[in-house]
PAVEXTI-716000 format. One record per residue (C-alpha): x, y, z. Coordinates in nm, 2 decimals. Layout:
      px      py      pz
       X       Y       Z
...
end
This chain:
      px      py      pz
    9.70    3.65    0.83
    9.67    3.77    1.19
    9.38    4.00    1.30
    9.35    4.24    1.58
    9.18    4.13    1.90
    9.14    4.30    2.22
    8.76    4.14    2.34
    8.75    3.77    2.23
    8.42    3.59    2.29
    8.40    3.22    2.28
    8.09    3.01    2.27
    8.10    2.72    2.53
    7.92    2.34    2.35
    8.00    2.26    2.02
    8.33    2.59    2.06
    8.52    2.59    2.32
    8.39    2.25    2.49
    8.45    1.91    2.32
    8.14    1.70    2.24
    8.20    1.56    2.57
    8.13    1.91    2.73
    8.50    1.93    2.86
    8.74    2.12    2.82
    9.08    2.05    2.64
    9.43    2.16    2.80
    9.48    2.31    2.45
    9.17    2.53    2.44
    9.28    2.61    2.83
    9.59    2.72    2.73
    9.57    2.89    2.43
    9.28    3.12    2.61
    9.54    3.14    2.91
    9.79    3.31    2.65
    9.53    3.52    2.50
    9.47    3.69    2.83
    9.81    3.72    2.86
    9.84    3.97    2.58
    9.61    4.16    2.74
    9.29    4.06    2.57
    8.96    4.09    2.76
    8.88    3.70    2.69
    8.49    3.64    2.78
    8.31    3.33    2.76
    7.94    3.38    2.61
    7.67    3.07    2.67
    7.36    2.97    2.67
    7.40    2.78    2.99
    7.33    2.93    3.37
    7.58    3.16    3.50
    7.62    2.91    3.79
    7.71    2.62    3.49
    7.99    2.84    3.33
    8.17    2.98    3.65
    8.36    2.65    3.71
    8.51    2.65    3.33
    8.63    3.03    3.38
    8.76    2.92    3.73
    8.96    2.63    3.50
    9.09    2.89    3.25
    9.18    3.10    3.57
    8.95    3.42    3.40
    8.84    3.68    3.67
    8.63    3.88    3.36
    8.28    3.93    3.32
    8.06    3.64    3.17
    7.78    3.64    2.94
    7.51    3.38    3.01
    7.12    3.24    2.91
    7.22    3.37    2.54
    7.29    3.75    2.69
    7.01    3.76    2.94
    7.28    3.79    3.19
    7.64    4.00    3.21
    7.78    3.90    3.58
    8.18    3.93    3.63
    8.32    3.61    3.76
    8.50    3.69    4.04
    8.30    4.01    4.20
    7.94    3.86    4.09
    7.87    4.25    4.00
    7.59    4.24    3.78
    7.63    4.39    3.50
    7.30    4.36    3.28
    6.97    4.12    3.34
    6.72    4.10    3.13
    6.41    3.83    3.26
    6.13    3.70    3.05
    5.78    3.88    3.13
    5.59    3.69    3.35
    5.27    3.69    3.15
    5.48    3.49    2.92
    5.67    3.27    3.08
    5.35    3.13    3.28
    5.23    3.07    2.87
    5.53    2.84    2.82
    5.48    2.64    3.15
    5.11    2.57    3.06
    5.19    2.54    2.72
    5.44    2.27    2.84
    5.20    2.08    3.06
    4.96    2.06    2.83
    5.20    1.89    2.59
    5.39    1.70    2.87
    5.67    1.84    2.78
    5.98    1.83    2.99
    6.07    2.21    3.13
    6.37    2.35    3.29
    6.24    2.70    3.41
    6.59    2.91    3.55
    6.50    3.11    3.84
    6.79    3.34    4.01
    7.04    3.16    3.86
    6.83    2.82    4.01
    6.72    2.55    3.81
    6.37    2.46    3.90
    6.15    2.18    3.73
    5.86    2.01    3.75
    6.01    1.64    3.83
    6.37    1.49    3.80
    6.33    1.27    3.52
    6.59    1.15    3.22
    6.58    1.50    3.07
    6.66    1.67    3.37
    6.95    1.39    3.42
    7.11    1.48    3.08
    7.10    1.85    3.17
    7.28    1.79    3.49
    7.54    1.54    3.31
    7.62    1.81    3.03
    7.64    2.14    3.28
    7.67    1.99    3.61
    7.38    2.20    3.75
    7.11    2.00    3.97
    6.76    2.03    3.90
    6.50    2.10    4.22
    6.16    1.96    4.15
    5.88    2.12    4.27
    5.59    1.96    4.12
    5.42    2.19    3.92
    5.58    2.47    3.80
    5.25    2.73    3.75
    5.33    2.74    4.12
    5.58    2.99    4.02
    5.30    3.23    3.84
    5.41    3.59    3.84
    5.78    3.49    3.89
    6.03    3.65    3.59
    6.32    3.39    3.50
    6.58    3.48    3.34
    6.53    3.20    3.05
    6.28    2.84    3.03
    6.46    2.57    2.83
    6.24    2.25    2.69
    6.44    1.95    2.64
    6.33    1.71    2.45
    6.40    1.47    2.13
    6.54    1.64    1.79
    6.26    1.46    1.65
    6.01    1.55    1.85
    6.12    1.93    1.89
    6.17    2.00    1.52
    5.80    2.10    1.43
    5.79    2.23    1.75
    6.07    2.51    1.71
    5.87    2.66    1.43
    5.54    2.64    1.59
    5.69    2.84    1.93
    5.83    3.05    1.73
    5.49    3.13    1.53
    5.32    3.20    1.85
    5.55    3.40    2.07
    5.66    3.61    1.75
    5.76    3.97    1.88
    5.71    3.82    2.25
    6.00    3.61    2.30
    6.32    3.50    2.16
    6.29    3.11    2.08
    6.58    2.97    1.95
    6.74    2.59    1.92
    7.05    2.60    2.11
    7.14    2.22    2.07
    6.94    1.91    1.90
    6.74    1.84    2.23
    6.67    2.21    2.34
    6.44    2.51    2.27
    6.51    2.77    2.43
    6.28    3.12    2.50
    6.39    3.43    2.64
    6.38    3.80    2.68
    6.29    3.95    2.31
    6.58    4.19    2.39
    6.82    3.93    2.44
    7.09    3.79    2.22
    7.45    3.70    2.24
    7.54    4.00    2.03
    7.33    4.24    2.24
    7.52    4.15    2.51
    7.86    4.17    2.35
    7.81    4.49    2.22
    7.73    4.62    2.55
    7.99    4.49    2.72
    8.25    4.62    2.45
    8.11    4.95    2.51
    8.14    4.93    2.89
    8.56    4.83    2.83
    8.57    5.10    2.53
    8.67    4.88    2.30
    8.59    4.90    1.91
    8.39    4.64    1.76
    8.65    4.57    1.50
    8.93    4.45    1.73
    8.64    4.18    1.89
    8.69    3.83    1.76
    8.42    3.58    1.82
    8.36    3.20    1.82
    8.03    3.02    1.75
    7.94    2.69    1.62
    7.50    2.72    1.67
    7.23    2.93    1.54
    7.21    3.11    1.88
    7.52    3.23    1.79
    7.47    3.42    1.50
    7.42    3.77    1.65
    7.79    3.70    1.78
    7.95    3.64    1.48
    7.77    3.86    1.28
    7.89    4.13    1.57
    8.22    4.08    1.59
    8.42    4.25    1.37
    8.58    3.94    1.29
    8.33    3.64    1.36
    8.50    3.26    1.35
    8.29    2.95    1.26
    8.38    2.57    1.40
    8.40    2.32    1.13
    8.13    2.14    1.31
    7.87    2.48    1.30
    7.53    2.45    1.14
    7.58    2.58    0.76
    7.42    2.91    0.88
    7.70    3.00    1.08
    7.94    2.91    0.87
    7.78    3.10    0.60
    7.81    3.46    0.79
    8.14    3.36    0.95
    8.51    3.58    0.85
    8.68    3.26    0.89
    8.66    2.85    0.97
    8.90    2.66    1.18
    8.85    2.27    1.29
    8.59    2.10    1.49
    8.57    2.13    1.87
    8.68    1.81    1.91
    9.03    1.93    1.69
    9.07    2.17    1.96
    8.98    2.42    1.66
    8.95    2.74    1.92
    9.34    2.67    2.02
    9.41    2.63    1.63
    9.24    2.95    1.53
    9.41    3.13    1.84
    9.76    3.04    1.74
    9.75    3.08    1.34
    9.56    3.40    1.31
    9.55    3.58    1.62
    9.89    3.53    1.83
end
């Protein structure tokens, strides 16, 4: 089997990234010969732009990236911005009181900044798995009326489980709250998902849905495989993903991205 692929989107933890959060000279190279054949290869995250920038600078990409789950399309060598999409301020100042009510730990992104209330252990593991420093600025409903482009709560899988469902209860139809990773919910734009964002930026480059080929291993990244015209699940994806995906290769740690590249694409 090999499909057709001119745009290929790759998902960055639990995809492209080990379970370390590096990134293998396999994956590296198979994405460096994917470019090559004059594929538009884009890398599509949940993370900051800021926290993805130094993995494209690896790969040696100079291509637009897609960031906070499609809340952001800025190229990675002009830093044209291509598409920003914030959450209201009305709501985000819900989540931060929401947040302090429940003492729960906040990371509230500002202008590509990461802001939070203190520096504490989950603001340590942030920094450990992206690389981005946290400012603290003691209480965050200082930033009332601000619009940031997404507000992350990090916290125990236990402890967020119930939580999840509860967000997503209240801020129905006002903001898309997703689980990105055990230890995160995430809340953005409504308007904002990965394959939002994709489609856009397939438009922008006129190329047809069914020659894009994307990887995804979470729930946030089930609007990019459903997308794509031809969407690729890790072996280590939650079951949904796997469910709506064209096609399974090994885990990220198998350097499954490299594996699917080489047997059904090049």
């Amino acid at each position: 089997m090999k499909i057709p692929c001119r745009l290929a989107a790759f998902d960055l933890d639990g995809t492209l990234l080990s379970s370390e959060h590096t990134l293998s000279a396999e994956n590296r190279d198979a994405l460096r010969q994917l470019a090559a054949n004059d594929a538009l290869v884009v890398l599509v995250s949940g993370r900051m732009h800021r926290s993805i920038q130094p993995i494209s600078d690896q790969i040696g990409l100079e291509n637009p990236i897609i960031s906070y789950n499609g809340g952001m399309v800025k190229h990675a060598t002009t830093a044209e911005i291509y598409h920003h999409t914030p959450v209201p301020a009305e709501d985000a100042i819900a989540i931060v009181n929401d947040c302090a009510e429940q003492e729960l730990h906040l990371n509230y992104c500002l202008n590509d900044e990461l802001y939070v209330a203190e520096r504490n252990a989950w603001s340590d593991l942030y920094e450990e798995r992206t690389g981005v420093p946290a400012t603290p600025v003691g209480d965050l409903r200082e930033l009332a009326g601000e619009t940031p482009t997404k507000l992350l709560i990090i916290h125990t899988a236990e402890k967020l489980k119930p939580l999840l469902q509860a967000f997503q209860t209240d801020y129905a139809q006002r903001l898309y709250v997703t689980q990105t990773q055990a230890e995160y919910i995430e809340f953005m734009n409504p308007s904002v998902t990965k394959g939002r964002a994709l489609t856009a930026l397939a438009n922008r480059f006129d190329i047809p849905m069914e020659t894009v080929v994307a990887f995804g291993d979470s729930y946030n990244d089930e609007s990019l495989i459903k997308t794509a015209g031809f969407g690729i699940a890790m072996a280590n994806a939650v079951p949904p993903i796997r469910d709506c995906a064209d096609y399974i290769t090994t885990t990220n740690d198998e350097n499954g991205v490299a594996k699917a590249i080489w047997d059904i694409i090049l």
